[in-house]
C-alpha positions as CSV (number, residue, x, y, z in Angstrom):
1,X,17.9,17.6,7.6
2,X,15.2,15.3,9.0
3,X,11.6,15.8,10.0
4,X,9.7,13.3,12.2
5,X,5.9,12.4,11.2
6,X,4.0,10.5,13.9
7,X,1.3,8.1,13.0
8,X,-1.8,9.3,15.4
9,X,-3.7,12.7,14.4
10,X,-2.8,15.0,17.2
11,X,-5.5,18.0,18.0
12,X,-4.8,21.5,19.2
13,X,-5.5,20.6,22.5
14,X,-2.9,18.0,22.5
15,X,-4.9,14.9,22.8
16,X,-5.2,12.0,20.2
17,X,-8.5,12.6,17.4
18,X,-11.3,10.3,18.0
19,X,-11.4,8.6,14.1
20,X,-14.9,7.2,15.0
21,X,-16.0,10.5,14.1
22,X,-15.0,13.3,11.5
23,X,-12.3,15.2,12.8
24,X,-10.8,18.4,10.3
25,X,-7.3,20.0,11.5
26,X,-4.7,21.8,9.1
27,X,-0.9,21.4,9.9
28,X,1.7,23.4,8.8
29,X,5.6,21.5,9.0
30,X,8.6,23.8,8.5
31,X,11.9,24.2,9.7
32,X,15.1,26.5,9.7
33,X,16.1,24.6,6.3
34,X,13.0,26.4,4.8
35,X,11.4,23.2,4.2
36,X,7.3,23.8,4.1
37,X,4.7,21.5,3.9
38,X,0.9,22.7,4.7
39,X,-1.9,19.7,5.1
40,X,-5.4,20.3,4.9
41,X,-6.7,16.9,6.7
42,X,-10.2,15.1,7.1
43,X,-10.5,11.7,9.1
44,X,-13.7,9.8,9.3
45,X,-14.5,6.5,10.3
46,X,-11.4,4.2,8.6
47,X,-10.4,6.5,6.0
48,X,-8.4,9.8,6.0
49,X,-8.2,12.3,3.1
50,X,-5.0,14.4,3.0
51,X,-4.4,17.9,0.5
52,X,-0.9,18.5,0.8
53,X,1.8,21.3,-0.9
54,X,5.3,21.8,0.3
55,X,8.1,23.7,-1.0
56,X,11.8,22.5,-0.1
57,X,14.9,24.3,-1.1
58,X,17.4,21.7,-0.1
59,X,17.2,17.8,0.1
60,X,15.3,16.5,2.8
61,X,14.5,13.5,4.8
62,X,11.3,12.4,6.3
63,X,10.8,9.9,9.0
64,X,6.9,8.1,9.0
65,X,6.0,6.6,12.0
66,X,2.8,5.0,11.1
67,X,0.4,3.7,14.1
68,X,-1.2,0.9,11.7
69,X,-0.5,-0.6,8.2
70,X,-2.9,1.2,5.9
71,X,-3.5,1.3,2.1
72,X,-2.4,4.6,0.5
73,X,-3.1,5.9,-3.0
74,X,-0.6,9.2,-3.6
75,X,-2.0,11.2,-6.7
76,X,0.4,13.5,-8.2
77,X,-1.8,17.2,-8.5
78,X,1.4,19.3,-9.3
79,X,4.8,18.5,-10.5
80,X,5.9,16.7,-7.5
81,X,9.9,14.7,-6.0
82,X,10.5,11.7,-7.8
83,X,12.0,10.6,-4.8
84,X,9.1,10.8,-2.5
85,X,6.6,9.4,-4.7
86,X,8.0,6.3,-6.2
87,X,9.3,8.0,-9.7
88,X,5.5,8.9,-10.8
89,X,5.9,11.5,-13.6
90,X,2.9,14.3,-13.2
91,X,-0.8,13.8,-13.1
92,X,-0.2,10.1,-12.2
93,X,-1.3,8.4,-8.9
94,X,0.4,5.4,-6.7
95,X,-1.4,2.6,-4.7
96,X,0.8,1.2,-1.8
97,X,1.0,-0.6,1.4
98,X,2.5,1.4,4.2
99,X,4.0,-0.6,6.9
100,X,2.9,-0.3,10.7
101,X,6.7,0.9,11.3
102,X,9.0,3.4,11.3
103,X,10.2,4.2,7.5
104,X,12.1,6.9,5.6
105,X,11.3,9.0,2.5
106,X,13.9,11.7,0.9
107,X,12.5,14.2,-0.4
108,X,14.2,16.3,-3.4
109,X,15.0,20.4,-3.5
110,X,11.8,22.2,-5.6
111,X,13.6,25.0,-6.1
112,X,11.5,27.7,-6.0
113,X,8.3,25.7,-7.1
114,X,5.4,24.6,-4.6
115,X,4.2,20.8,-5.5
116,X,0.8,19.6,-4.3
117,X,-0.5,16.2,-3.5
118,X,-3.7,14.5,-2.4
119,X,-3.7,11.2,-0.5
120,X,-6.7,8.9,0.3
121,X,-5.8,6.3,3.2
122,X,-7.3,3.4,3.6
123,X,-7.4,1.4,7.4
124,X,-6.4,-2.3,6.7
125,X,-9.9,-3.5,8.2
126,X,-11.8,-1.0,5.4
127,X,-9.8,-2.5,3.1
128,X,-10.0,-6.4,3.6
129,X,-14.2,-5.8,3.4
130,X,-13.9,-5.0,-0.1
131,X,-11.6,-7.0,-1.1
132,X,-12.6,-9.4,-4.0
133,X,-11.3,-12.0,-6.5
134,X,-13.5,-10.0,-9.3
135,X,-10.5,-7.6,-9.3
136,X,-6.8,-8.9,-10.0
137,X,-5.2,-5.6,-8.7
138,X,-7.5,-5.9,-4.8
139,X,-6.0,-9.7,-4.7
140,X,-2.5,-8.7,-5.4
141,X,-2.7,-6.1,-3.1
142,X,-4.6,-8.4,-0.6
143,X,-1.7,-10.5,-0.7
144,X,1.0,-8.3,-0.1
145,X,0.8,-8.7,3.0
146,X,2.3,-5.7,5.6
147,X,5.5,-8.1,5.2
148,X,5.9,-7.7,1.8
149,X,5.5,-3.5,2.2
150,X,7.0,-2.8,-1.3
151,X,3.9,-3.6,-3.7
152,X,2.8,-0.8,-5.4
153,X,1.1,0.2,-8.8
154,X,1.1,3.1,-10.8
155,X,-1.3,4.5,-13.1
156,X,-2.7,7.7,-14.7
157,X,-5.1,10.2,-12.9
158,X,-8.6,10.5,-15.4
159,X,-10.8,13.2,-15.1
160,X,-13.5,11.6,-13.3
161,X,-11.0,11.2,-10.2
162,X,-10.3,14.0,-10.7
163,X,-13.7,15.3,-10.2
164,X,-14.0,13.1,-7.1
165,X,-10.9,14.7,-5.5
166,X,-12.5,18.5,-6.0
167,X,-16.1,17.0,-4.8
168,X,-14.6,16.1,-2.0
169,X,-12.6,18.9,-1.0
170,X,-15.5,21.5,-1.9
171,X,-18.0,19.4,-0.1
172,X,-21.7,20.7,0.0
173,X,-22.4,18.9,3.5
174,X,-21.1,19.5,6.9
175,X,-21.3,17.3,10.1
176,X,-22.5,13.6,10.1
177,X,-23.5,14.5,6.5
178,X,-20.6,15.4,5.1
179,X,-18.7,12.1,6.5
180,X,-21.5,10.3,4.8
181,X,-20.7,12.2,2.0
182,X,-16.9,12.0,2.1
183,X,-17.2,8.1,2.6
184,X,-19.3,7.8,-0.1
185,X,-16.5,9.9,-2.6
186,X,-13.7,8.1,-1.6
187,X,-14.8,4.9,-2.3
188,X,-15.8,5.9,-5.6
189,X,-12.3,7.4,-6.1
190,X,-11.2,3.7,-5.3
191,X,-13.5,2.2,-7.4
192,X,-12.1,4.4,-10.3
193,X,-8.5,3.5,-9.4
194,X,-9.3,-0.2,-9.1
195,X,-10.8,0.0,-12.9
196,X,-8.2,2.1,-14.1
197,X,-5.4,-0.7,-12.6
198,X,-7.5,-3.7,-13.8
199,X,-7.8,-2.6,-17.3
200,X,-4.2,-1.2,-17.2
201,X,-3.3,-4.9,-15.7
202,X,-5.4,-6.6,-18.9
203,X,-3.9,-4.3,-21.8
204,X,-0.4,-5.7,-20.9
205,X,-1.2,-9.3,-21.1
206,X,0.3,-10.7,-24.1
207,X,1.2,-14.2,-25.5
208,X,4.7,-15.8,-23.4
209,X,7.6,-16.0,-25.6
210,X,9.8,-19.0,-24.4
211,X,12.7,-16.5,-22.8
212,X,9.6,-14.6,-20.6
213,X,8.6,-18.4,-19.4
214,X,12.3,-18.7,-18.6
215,X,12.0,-15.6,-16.5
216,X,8.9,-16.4,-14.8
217,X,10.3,-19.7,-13.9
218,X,13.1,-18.1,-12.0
219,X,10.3,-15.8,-10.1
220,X,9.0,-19.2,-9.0
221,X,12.1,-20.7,-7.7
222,X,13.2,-17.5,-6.4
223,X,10.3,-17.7,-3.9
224,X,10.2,-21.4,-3.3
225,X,13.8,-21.0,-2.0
226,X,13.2,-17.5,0.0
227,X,10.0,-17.6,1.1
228,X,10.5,-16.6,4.4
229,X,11.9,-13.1,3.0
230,X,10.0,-10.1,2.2
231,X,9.5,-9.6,-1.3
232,X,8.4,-7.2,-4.0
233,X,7.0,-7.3,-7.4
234,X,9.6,-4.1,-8.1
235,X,12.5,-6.2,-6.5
236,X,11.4,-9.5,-8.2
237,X,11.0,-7.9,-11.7
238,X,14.5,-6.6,-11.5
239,X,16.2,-9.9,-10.6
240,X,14.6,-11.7,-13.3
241,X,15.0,-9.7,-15.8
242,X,11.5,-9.1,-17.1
243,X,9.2,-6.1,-16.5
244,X,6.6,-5.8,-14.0
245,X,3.2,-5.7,-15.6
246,X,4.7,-8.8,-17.8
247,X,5.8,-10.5,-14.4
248,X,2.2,-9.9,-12.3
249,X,0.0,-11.0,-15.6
250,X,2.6,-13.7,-17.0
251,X,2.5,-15.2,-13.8
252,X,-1.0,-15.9,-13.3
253,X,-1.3,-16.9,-16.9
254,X,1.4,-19.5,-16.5
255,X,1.0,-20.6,-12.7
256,X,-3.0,-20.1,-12.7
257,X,-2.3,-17.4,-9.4
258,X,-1.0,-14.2,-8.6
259,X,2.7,-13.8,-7.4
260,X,1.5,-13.2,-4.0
261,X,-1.1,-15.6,-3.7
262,X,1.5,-18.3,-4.9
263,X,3.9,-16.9,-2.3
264,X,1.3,-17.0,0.4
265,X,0.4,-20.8,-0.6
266,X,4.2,-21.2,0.3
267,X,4.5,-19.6,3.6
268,X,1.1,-21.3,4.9
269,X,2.2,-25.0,3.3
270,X,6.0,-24.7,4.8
271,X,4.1,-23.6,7.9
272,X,2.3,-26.3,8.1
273,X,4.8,-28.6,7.4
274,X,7.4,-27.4,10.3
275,X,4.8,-27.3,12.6
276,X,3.9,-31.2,11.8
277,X,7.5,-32.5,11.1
278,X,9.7,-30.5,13.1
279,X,7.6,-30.0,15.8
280,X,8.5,-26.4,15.8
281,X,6.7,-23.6,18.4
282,X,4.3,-21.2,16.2
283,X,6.8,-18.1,16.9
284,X,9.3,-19.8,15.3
285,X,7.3,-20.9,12.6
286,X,5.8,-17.5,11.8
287,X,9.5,-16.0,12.0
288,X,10.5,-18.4,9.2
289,X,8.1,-18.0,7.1
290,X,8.5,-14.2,6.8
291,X,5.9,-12.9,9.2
292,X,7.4,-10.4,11.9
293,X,4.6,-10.4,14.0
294,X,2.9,-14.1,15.6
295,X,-0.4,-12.9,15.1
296,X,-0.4,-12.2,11.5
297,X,0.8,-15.8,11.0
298,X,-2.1,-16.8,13.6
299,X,-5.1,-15.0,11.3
300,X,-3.5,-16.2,8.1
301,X,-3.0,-20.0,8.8
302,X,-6.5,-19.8,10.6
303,X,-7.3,-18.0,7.2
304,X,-6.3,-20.7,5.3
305,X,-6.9,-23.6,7.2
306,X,-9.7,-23.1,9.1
307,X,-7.4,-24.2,12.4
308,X,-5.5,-22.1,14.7
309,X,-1.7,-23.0,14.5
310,X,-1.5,-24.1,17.9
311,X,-4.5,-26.8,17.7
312,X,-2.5,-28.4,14.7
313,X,0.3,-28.7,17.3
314,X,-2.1,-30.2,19.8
């Protein structure tokens, strides 16, 4: 059984919800499976905030149709499928990049239970204005870039987020207040989930034995060699061997950057280089070094360079 989930907020009346302003709808999905999921949903400015619970008495797959690449952080209120969230056991939450295309989640039976979830989504443009080098987990995010989709972090819900979450959902405002309001909570929530992942991110570093340098080493050549493929910390942990907080900090302590950043350093020098030497046209370029879209690679060389592609051409 499938069940499609379109990327624009859709009112009763049919038409697409203005996000410029707050907008409140609740959806209920079902089907003759007896799959239910109710979603209690608030949108404001560049950030949406999502209560969900569903109940599913056989396996079921869901189909996301994203309009844009966001930031999503999944906490886990209620025992909750493994499947759909990334193996999270309960009263944990998951920071991820969702891609700005059409992807699948499968969703496990619950038996008679009803799981509940709360979501706070991020817009990419929110995102990249607080982005800062103070915090390793916002720059290894940063750089996971919506080619490299499968970066995501785990970590345990405290009590002050939880707090936050009820705060906002029993909000004491209404109108432009309470998206005031709202804005104001769910960038504290973030600000709690970027300490929690920084401090989880320090506790792990520890002192390289020689087989862990071996390791890293083979991260390194594995994206010198295929640095035009999309790439995961989950996928690149697994093929060398090592874990993944041991792989993100190891990394940085042994190359003096993040695994992204050093990937990114790749793409833009290669880029650079084919667009010198082999006189190559910029779609080309940006197709081999890993970007699907030509204007990602446009605002990331530009990004790095402080030239438009075409002008080094020129």
């Amino acid at each position: 059984m499938t069940v499609n989930v379109k990327g624009n907020l859709i009112n009763a009346r049919g038409s697409i919800m203005d996000r410029s302003v707050l907008n409140e709808q609740k959806n209920i999905i079902q089907d003759e499976s007896g799959f239910r999921m109710q979603l209690d949903e608030v949108t404001f400015n560049q950030i949406d905030l999502r209560w969900g619970s569903y109940s599913n008495p056989l396996e079921k797959t869901l189909f996301f149709t994203p309009d844009k690449s966001a930031i999503i952080s999944h906490f886990k209120l209620a025992d909750d499928s493994p499947q759909l969230n990334r193996n999270m056991a309960e009263k944990q939450f998951v920071v991820y990049r969702e891609p700005a295309n059409t992807y699948t989640q499968n969703i496990e039976p619950t038996g008679k239970k009803t799981r509940s979830f709360f979501e706070l989504i991020i817009s990419e443009h929110f995102f990249n204005h607080i982005v800062t080098q103070e915090s390793e987990f916002l720059m290894n995010l940063h750089h996971s870039s919506a080619e490299t989709p499968a970066f995501d972090l785990t970590a345990q819900i405290t009590p002050a987020m939880y707090h936050v979450i009820n705060d906002m959902q029993h909000s004491p405002y209404s109108g432009h207040l309470k998206g005031i309001y709202l804005e104001a909570k769910a960038i504290e929530l973030f600000l709690l989930q970027i300490k929690q992942l920084d401090q989880q991110d320090q506790a792990a570093i520890s002192k390289l034995k020689p087989q862990d340098i071996a390791y890293l080493h083979e991260v390194k050549d594995i994206l010198e060699l295929h640095y035009g493929q999309p790439h995961s910390i989950i996928e690149l942990a697994r093929k060398a061997g090592i874990n993944q907080m041991k792989l993100k900090n190891g990394f940085k302590e042994l190359f003096g950057t993040t695994v992204f950043g050093y990937l990114h350093d790749i793409r833009m020098r290669e880029a650079k280089r084919l667009l010198l030497d082999e006189k190559m046209y910029v779609g080309e370029v940006a197709h081999l070094t890993g970007y699907k879209h030509p204007h990602h690679f446009t605002a990331a060389f530009r990004k790095k360079f402080g030239i438009l592609p075409r002008e080094l051409k020129d």
